[in-house]
N, CA, C and O of each residue as an XYZ file, in Angstrom:
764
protein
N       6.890    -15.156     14.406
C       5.965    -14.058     14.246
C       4.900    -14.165     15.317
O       4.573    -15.261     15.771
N       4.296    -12.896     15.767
C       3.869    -13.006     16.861
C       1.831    -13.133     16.127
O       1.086    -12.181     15.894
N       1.513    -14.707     15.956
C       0.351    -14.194     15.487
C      -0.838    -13.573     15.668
O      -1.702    -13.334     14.824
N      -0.820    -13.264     17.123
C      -1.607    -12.779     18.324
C      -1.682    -11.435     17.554
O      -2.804    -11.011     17.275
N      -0.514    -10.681     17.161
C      -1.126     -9.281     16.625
C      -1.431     -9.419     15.090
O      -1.758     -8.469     14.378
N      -1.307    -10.514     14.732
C      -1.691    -10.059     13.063
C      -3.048    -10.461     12.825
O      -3.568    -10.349     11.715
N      -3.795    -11.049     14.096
C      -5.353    -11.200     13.626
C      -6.042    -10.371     14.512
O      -7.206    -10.387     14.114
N      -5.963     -9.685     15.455
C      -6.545     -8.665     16.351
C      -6.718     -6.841     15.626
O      -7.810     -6.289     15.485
N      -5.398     -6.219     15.274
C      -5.129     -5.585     14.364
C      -5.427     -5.332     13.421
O      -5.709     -6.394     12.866
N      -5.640     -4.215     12.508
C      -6.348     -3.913     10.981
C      -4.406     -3.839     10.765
O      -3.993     -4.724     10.016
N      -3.401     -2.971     11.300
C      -2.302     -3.290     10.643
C      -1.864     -4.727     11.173
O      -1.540     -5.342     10.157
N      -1.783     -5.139     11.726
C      -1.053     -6.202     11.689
C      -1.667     -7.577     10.316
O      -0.937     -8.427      9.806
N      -2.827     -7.416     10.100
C      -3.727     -8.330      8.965
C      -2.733     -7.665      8.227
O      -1.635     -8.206      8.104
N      -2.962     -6.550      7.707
C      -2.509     -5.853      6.821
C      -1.075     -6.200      6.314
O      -0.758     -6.283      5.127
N      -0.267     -6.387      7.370
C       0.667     -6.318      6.717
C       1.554     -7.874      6.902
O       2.721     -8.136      6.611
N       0.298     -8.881      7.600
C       0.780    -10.641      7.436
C       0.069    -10.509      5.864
O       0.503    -11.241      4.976
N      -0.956     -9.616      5.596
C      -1.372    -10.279      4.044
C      -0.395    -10.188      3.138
O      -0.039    -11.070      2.356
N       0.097     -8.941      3.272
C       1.447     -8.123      2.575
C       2.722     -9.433      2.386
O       3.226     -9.931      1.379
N       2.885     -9.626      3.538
C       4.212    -11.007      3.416
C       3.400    -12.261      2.816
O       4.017    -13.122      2.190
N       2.395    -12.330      2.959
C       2.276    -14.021      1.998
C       1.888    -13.434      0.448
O       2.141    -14.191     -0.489
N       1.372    -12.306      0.194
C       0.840    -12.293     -1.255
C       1.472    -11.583     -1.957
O       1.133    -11.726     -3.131
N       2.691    -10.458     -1.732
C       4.105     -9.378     -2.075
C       4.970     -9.626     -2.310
O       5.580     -9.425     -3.360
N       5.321    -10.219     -1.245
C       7.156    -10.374     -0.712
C       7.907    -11.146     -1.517
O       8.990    -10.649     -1.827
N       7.680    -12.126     -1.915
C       8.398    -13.234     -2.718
C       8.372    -12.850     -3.864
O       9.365    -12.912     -4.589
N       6.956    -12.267     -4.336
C       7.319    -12.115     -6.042
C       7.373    -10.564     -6.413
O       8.073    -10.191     -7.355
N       6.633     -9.680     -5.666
C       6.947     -8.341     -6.548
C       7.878     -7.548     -5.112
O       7.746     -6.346     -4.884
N       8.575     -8.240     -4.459
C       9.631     -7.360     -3.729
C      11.097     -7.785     -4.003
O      11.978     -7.732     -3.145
N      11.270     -8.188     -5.202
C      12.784     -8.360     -5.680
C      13.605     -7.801     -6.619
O      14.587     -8.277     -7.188
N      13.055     -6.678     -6.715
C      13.648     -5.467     -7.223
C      12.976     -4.473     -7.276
O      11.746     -4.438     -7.309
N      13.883     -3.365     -7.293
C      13.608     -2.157     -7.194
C      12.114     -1.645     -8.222
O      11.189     -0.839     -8.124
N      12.515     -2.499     -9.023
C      11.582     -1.722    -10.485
C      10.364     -2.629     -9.966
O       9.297     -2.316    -10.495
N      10.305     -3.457     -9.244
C       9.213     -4.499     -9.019
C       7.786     -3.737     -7.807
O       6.565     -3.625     -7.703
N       8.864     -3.456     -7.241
C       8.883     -2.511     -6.056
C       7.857     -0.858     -6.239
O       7.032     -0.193     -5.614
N       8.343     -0.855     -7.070
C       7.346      0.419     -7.924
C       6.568      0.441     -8.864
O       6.057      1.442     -9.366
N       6.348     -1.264     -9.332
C       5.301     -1.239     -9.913
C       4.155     -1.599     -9.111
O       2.980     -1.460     -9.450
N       4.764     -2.273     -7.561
C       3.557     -2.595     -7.148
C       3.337     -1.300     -6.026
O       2.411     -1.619     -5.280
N       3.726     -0.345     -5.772
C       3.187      0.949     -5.527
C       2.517      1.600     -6.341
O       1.713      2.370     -5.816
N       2.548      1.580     -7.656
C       1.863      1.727     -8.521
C       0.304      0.777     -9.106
O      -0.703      1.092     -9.740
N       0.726     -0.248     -8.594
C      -0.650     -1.178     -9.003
C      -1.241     -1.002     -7.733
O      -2.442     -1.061     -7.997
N      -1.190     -0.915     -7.145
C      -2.069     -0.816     -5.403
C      -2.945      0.668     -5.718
O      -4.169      0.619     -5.592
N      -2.343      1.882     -6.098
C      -3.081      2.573     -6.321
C      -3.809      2.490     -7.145
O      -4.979      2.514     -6.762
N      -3.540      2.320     -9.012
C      -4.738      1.654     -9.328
C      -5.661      0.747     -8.778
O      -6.838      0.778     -9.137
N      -5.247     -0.065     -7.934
C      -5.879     -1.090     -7.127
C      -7.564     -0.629     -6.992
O      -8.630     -1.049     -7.440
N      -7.048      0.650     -5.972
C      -7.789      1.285     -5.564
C      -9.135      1.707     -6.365
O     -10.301      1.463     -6.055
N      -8.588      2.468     -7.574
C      -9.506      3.056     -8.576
C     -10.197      1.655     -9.160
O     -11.070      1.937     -9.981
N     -10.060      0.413     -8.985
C     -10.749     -0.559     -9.582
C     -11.724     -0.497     -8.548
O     -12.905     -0.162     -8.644
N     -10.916     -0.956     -7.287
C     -12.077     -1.203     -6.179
C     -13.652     -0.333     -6.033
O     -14.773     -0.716     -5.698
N     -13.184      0.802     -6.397
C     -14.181      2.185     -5.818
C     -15.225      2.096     -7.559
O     -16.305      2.630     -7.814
N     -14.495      1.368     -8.295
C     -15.389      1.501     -9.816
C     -16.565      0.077     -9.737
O     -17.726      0.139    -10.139
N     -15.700     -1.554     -8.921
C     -16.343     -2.320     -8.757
C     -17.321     -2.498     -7.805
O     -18.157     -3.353     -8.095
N     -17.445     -1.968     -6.818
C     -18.044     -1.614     -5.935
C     -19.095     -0.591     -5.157
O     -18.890      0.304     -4.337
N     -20.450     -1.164     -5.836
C     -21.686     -0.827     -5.170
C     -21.398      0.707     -4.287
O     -21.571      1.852     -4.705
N     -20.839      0.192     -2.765
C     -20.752      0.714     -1.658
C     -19.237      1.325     -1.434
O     -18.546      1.435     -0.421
N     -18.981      1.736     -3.051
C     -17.462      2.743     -3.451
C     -17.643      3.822     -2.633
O     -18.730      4.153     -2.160
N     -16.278      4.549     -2.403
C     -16.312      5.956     -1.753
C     -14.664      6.675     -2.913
O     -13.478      6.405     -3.099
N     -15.514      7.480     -3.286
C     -13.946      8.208     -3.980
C     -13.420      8.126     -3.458
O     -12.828      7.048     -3.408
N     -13.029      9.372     -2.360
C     -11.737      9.840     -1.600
C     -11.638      8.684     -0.393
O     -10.710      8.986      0.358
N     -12.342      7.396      0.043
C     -11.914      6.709      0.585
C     -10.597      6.151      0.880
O     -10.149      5.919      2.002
N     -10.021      5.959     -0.250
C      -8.536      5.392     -0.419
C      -7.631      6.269     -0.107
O      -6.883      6.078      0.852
N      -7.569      7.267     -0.804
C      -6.698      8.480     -0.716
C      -6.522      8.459      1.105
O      -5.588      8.184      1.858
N      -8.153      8.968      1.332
C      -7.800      9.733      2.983
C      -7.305      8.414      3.508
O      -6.240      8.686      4.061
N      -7.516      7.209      3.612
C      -6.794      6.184      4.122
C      -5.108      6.126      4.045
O      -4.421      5.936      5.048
N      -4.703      6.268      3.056
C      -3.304      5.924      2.540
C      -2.938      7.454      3.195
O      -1.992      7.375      3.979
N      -3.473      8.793      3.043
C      -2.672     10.070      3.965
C      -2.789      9.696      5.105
O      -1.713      9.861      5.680
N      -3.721      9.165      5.912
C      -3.931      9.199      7.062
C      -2.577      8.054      7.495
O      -1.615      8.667      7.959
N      -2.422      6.865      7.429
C      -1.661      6.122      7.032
C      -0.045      6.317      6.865
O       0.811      5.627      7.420
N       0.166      7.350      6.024
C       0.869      7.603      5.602
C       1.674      8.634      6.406
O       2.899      8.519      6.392
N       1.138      9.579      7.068
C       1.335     10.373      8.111
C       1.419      9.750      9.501
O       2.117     10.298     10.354
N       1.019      9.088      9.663
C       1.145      8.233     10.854
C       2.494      6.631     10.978
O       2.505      5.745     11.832
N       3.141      6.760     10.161
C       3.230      5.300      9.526
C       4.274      4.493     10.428
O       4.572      3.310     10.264
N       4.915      5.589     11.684
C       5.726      4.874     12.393
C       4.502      4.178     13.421
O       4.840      3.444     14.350
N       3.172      4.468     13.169
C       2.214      3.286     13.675
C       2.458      1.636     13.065
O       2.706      0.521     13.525
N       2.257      2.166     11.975
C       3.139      0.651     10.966
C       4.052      0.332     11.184
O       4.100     -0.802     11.661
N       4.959      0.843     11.055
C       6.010      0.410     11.645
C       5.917      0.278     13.067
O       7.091     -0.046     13.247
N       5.448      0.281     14.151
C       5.764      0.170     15.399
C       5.167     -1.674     15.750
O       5.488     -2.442     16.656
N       4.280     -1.835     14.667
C       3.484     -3.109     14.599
C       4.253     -4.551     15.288
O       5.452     -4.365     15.078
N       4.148     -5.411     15.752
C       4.650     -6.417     15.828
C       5.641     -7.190     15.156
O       6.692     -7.759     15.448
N       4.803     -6.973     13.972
C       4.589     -7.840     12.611
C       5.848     -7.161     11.253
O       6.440     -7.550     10.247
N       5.674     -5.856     12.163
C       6.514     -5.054     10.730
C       8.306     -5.351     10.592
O       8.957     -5.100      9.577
N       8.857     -5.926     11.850
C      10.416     -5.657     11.299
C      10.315     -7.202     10.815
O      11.265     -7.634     10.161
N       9.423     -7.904     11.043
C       9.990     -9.389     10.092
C       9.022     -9.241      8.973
O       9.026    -10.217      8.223
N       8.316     -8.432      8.697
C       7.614     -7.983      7.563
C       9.113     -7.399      6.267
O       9.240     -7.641      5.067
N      10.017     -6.574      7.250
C      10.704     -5.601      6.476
C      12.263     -6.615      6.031
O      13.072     -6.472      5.115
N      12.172     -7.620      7.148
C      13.800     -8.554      6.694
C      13.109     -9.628      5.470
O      13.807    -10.096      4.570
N      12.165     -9.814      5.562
C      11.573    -10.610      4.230
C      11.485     -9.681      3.140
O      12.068    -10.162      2.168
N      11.048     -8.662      2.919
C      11.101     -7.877      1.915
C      12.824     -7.898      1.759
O      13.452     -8.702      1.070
N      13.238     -7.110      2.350
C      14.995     -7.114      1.897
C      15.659     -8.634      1.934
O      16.802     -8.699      1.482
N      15.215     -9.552      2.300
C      16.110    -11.188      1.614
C      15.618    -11.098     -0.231
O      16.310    -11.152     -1.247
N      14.158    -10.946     -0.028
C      13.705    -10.707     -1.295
C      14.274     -9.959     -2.524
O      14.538    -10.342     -3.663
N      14.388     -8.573     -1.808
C      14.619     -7.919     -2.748
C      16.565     -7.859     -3.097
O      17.016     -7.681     -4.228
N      17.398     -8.045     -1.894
C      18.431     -8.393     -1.651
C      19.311     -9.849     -2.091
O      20.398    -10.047     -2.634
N      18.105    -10.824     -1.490
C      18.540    -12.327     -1.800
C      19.493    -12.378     -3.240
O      19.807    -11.410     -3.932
N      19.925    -14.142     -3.508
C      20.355    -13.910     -4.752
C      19.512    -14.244     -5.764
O      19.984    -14.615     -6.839
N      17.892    -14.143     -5.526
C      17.084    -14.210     -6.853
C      16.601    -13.352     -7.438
O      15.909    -12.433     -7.002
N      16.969    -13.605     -8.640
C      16.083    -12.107     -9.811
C      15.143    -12.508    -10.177
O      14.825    -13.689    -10.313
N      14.268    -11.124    -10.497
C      12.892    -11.979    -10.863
C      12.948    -12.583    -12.100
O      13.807    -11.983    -12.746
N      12.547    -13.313    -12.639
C      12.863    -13.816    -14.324
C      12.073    -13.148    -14.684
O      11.328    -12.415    -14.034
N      12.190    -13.449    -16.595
C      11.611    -12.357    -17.330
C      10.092    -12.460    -17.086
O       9.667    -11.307    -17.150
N       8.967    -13.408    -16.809
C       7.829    -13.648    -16.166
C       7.361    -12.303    -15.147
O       6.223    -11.838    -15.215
N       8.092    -11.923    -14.488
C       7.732    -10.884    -13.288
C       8.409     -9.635    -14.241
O       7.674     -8.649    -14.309
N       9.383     -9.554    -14.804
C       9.456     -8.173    -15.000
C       8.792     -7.942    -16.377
O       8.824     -6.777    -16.773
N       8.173     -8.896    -17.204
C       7.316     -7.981    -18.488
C       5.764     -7.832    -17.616
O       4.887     -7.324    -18.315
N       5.418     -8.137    -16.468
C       4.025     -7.567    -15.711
C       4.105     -6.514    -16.177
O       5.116     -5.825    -16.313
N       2.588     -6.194    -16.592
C       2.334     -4.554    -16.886
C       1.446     -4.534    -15.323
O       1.038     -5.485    -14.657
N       1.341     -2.935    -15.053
C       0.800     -2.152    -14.317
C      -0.632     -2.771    -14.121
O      -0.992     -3.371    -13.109
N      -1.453     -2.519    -15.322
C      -2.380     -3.186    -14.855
C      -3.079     -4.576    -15.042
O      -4.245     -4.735    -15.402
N      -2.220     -5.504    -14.752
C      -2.388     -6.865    -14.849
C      -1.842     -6.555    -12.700
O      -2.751     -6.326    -11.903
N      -0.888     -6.600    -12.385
C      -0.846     -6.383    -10.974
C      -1.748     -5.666    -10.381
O      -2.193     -6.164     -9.347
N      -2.334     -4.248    -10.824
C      -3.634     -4.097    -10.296
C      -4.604     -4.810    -10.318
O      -5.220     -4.786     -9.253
N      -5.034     -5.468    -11.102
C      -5.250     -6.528    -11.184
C      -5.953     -7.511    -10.155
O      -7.086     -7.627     -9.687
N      -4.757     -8.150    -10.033
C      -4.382     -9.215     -9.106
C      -4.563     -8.357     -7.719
O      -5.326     -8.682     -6.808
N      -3.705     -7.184     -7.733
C      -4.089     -6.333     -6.215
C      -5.606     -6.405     -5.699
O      -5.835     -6.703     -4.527
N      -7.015     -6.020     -6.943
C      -7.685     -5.951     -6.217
C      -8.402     -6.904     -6.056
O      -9.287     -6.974     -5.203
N      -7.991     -8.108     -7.186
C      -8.522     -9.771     -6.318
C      -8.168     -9.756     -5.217
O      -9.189     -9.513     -4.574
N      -7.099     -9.894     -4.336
C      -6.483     -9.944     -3.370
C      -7.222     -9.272     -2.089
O      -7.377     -9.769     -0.973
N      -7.676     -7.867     -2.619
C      -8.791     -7.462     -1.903
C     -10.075     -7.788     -1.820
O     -10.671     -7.895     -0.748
N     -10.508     -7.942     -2.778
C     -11.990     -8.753     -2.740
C     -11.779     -9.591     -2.033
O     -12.290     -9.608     -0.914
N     -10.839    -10.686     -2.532
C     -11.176    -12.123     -1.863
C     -10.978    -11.719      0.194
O     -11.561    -12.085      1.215
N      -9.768    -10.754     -0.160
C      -9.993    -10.312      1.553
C     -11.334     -9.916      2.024
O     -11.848    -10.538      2.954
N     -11.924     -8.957      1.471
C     -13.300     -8.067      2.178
C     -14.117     -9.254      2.144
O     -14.809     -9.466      3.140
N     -14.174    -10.186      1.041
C     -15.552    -11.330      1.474
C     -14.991    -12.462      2.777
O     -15.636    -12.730      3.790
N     -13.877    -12.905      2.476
C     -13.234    -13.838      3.648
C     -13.649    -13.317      5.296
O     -14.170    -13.996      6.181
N     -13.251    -11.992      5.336
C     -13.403    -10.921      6.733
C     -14.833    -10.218      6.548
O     -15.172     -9.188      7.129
N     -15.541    -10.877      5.726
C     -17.107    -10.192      6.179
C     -16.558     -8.372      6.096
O     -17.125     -7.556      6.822
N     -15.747     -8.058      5.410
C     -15.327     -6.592      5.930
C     -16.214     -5.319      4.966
O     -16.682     -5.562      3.854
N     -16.294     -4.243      5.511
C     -16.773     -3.510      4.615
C     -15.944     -2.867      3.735
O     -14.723     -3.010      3.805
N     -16.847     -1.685      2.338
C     -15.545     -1.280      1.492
C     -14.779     -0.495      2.088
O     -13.632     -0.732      1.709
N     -14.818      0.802      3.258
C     -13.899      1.253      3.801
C     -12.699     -0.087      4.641
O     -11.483      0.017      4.479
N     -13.125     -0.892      5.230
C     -12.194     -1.477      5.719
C     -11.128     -2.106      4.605
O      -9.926     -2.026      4.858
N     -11.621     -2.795      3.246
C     -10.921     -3.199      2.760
C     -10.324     -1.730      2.065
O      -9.289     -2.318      2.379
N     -10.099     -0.965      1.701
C      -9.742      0.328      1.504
C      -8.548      0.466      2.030
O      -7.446      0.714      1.541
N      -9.022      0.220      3.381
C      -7.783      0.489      4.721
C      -7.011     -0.200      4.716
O      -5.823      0.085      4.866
N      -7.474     -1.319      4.539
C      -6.399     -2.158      4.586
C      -5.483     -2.292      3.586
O      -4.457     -2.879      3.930
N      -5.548     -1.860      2.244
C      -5.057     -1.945      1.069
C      -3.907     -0.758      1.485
O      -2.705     -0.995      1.365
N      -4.367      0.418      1.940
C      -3.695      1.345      1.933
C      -2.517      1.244      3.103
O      -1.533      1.949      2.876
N      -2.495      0.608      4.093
C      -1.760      0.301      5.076
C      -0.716     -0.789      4.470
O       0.353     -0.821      5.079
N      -0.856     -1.790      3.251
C      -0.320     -2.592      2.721
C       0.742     -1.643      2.184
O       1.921     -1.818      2.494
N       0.250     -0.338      1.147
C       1.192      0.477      0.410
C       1.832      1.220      1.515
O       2.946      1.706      1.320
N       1.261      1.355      2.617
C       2.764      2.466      3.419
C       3.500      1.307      4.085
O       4.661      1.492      4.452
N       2.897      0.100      4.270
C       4.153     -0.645      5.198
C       4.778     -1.460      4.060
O       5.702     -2.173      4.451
N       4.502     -1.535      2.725
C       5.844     -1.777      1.293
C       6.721     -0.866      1.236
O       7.868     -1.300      1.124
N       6.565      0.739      1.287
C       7.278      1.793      0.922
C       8.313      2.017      2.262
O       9.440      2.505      2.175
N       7.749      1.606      3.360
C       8.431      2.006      5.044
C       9.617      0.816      5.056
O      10.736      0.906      5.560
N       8.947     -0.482      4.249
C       9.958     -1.789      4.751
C      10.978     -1.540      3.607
O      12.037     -2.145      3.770
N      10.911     -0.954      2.742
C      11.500     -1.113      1.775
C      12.771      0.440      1.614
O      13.732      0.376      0.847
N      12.558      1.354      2.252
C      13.509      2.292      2.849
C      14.417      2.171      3.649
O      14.168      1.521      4.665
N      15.658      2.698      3.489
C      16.908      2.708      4.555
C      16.645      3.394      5.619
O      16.268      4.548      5.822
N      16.904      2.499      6.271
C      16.690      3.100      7.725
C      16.675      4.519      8.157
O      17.751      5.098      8.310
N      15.288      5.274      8.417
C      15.851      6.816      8.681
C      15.234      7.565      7.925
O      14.922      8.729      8.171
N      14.887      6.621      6.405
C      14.465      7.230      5.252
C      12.930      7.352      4.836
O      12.439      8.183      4.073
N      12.264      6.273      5.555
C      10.697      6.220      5.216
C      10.154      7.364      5.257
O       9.320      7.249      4.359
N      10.052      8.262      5.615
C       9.571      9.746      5.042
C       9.969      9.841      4.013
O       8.894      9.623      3.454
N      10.736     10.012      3.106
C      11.278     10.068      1.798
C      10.456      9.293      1.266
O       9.545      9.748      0.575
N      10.629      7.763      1.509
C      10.036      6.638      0.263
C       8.708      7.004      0.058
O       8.216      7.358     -1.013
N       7.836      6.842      1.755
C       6.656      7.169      1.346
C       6.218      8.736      0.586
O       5.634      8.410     -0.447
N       6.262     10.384      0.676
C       6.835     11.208      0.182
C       6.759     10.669     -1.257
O       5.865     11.075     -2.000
N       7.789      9.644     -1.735
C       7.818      9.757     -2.986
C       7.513      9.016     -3.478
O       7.997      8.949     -4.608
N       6.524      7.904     -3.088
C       5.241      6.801     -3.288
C       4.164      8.218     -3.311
O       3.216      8.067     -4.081
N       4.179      8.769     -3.005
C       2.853      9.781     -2.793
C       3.269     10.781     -4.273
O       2.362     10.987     -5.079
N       4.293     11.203     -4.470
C       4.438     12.409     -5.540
C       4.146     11.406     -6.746
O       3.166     11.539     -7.479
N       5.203     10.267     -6.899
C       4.811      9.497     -7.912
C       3.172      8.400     -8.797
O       2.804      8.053     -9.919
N       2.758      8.293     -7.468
C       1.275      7.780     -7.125
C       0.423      8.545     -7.234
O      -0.223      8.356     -8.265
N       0.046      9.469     -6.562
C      -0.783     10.235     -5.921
C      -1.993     10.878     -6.852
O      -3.156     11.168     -6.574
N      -1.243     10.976     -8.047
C      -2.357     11.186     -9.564
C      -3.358     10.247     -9.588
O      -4.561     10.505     -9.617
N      -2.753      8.933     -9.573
C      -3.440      7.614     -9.343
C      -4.301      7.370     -8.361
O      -5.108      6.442     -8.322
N      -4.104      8.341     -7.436
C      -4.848      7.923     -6.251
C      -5.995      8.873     -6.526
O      -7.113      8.364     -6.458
N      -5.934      9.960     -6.776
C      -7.353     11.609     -6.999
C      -7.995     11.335     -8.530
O      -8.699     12.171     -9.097
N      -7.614      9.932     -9.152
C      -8.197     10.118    -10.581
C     -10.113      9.771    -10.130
O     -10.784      9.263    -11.029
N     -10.570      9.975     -9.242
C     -12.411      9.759     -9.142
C     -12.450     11.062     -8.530
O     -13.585     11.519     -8.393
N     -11.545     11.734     -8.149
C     -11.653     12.749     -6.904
C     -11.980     14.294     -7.545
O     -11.370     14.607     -8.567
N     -12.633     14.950     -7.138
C     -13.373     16.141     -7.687
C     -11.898     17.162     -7.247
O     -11.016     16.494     -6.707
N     -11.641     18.357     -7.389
C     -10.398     19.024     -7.008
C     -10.891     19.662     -5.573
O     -10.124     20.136     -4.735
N     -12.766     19.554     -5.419
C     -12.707     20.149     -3.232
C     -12.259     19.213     -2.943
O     -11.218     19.209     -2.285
N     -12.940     17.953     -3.365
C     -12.227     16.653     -2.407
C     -10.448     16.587     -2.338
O      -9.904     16.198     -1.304
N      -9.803     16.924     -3.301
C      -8.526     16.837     -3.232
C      -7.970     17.990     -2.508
O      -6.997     17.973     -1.754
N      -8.742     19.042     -2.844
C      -7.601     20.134     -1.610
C      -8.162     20.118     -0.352
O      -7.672     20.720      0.604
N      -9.284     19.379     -0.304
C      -9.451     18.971      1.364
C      -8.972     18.144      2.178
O      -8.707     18.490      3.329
N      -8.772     16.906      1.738
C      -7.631     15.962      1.677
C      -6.441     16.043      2.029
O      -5.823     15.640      3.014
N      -5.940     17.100      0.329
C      -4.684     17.812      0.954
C      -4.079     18.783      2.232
O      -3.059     18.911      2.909
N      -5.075     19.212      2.115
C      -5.411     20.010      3.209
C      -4.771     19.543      4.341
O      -3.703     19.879      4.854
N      -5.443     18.867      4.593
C      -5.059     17.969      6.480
C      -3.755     17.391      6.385
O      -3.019     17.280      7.366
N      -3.387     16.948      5.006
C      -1.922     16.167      5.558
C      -1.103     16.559      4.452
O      -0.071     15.887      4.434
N      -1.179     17.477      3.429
C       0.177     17.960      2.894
C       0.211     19.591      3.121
O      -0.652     20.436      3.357
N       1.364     19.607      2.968
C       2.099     21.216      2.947
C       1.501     21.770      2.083
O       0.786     21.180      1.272
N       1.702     23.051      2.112
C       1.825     23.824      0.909
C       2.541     23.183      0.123
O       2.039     22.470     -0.745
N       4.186     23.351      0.320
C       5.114     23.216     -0.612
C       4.848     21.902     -1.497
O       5.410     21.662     -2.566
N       3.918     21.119     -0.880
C       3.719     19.483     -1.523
C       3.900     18.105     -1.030
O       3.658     17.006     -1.529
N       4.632     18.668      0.631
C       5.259     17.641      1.587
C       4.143     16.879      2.221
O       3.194     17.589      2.553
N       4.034     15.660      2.457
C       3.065     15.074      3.425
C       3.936     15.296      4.635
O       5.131     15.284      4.928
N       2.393     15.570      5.371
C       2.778     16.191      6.942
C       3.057     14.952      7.837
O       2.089     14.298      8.224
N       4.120     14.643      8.136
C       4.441     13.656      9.158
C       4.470     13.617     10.632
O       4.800     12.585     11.216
């Protein structure tokens, strides 16, 4: 791994944090896989509730912005051995035992936004940065974790399935402004 880009980089941090604190335990199955797309967005709604220097739509516009852009993530250094560790994981021959699959939702949120705290105080970072960075974690899980070709789809449907989760602080201007810039009409994020 090239570590030169994973400490210079907001994605490349992003997504070396992703392989030491993800990969092994909630990327080995599918159902694991979507709970922690699902706990990251709650993640979020903890962060913005624990935090002084919260921003509602912080997360959201991070993860569209992000999300629309994401062959940036993917173009990363860091991301195709980011994406063969996720698939040994989720591929390998280990299942998660029953320990990982009775996790509820929010016990991994949880843990998601320790993970962030302990990041934003370690990196002196502010709450938008740790924001960002959280949200760059959820598009480069959903991008590594798609068949090749397909990451518009996964992410797409990390966003239809999520996305409630993500506008639950968000007033409905903030959300159709939001929406605005990076989804369709029809409901598509603009890629």
């Amino acid at each position: 791994m090239n570590q030169h880009a994973t400490t210079t980089t907001p994605i490349g941090q992003a997504i070396a944090a992703a392989r030491t604190e993800y990969v092994h335990d909630l990327c080995c199955s599918v159902e694991l896989i979507s709970l922690l797309g699902h706990a990251m967005s709650q993640a979020a709604n903890i962060l913005c509730d624990e935090c002084p220097d919260g921003s509602d739509d912080a997360f959201l516009e991070a993860y569209l912005r992000h999300a629309a852009d994401y062959r940036d993530v993917m173009a990363s250094p860091d991301f195709q051995a980011f994406k063969a560790e996720l698939e040994q994981a989720w591929f390998g021959p280990r299942e998660p035992g029953p320990f990982l699959r009775s996790l509820s939702q929010k016990y991994v949120a949880d843990v998601v936004a320790d993970l962030m705290l302990a990041w934003r105080k370690r990196n002196s970072a502010t709450y938008l940065q740790m924001v960002e960075h959280l949200a760059i974690q959820k598009v480069a899980v959903m991008a590594a974790a798609a068949t090749p070709g397909q990451e518009e789809f996964f992410i797409a449907d990390d966003y239809r399935s999520t996305g409630d989760e993500m506008k639950l602080h968000l007033e409905p201007k903030q959300i159709d402004d939001l929406e605005g810039r990076y989804v369709a009409g029809d409901g598509t994020l603009l890629f």
